[in-house]
N, C-alpha and C positions, 0 to 999 in steps of 0.2 A: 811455266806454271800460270793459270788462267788467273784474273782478277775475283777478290773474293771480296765480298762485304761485311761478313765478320769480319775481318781483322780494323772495321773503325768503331769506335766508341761512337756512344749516344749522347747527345747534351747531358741527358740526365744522369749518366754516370761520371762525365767531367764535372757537372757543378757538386757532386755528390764527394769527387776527389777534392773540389776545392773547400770543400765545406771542412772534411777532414782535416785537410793541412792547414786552413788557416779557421777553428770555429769564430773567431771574434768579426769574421770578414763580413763581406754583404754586395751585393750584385745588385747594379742600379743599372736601369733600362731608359732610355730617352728615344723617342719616336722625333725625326726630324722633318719628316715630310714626302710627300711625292718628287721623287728626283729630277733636276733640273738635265732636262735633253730628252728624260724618258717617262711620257706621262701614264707609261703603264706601270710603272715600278714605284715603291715605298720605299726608304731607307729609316733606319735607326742606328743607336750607336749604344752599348755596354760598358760599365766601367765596375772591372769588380777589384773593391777595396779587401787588401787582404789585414786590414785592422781599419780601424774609427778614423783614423789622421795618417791614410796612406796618401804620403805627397805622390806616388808614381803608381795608381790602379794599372792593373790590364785593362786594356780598350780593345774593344771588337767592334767591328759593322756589319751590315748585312741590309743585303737589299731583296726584297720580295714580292712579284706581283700582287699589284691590289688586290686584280678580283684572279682566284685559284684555279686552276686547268681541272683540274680533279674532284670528287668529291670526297676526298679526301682533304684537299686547303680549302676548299671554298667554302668559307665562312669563318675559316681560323686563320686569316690571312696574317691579323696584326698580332696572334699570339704564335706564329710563327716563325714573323721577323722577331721578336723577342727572343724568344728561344735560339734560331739564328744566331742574334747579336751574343747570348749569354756565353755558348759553346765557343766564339771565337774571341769574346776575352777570357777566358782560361787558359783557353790557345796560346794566347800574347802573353801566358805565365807559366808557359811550357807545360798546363796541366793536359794530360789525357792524349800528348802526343806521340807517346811512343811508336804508333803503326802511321803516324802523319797527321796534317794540321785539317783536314778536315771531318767530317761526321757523320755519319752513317745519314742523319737526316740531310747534309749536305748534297751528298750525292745523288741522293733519291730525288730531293732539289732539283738537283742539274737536269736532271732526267725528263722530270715534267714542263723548266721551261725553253727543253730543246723539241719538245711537244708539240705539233702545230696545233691543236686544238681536240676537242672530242672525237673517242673515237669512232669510228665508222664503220659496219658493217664488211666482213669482207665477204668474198667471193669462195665458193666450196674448192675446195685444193684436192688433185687425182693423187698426187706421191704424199709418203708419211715423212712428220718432220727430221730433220739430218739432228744429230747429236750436238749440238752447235758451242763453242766454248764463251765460259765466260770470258769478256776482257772490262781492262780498265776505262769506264765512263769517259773519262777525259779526254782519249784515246781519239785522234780524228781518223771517221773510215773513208777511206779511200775509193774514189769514182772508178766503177764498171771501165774494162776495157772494152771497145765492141768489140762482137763474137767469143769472148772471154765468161765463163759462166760461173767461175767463182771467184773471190774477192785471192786481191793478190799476195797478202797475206790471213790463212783462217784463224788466226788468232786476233784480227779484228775483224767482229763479227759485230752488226750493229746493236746497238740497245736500245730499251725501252723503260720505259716505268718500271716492269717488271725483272729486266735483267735481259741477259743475251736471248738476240731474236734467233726464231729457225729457219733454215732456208726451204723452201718450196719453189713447183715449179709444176705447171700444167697448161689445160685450154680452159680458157673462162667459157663458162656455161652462156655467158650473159652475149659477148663478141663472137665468141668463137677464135678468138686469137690465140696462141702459145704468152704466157707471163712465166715471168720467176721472178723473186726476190726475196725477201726478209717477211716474217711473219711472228703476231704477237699472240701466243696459245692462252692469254690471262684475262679475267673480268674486270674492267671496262678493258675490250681490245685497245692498243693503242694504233698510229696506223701503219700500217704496211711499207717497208723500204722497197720499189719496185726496181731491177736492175736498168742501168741506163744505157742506151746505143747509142 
């Protein structure tokens, strides 16, 4: 069964569960700084009280690129890491885990800072795209065999911002060479996984 993103909760319906179970509670955010080793990353830290005088909050962290891959974070970076931090002290109070400890915005997360940057223009493709399955993000995909033209398991099929890429395969207009590899059908393209020899 392919990896699905429904099955994780959003922050806003964890804090929405915690708010439920505990009305007297309250979710406090602390911004700590840019991380020590990685001067491209923000951390904070969440502590959500499920009463006024809870000796043992749930604690979450969460670390976020400063400046955002997408135009989608970039400019919401520090109300991200908030949001981040919030979803994963709930987490640390077992709210909204049933399908797992991370969140839908979690993942999506993952997606854009395994991103190498904006994306780029691709090249016109002769074949239509293959049917390609979802998998789970976390999932590491496995290097090209030479001469080998598909991935050695198709149930990991690479991802993107948008979810599972499709495979293609043709001559660039531009070279004149034969390419194949992984391709992103979504706006802003993300960029192209090429196969490796």
């Amino acid at each position: 069964m392919g990896f699905d993103i429904s099955n994780y909760v959003t922050v806003a319906e964890r804090v929405a569960m915690f708010y439920e179970k505990y009305p007297e509670g309250s979710i406090q955010f602390e911004f700590m700084g840019v991380m020590e080793g990685d001067p491209l990353k923000m951390w904070g830290i969440a502590r959500a009280y499920r009463t006024p005088d809870d000796p043992l909050p749930g604690i979450g962290t969460a670390s976020e690129l400063i400046v955002g891959k997408s135009p989608y974070t970039n400019g919401s970076e520090l109300q991200n890491l908030e949001t981040a931090c919030w979803g994963r002290a709930c987490a640390s109070l077992n709210i909204g885990t049933s399908k797992g400890l991370s969140t839908k915005e979690e993942i999506l997360g993952s997606r854009e800072r395994q991103a190498p940057g904006p994306a780029k223009p691709r090249e016109v493709v002769q074949q239509p795209p293959s049917n390609a399955m979802e998998t789970d993000p976390w999932l590491p995909v496995p290097a090209m065999e030479e001469g080998i033209d598909t991935y050695e398991d198709e149930a990991l099929v690479p991802m993107c911002l948008h979810g599972a890429m499709n495979r293609r395969s043709g001559i660039s207009k531009k070279t004149g060479k034969p390419y194949a590899g992984y391709f992103c059908d979504n706006e802003p393209q993300c960029d192209p996984k090429f196969d490796r020899s």
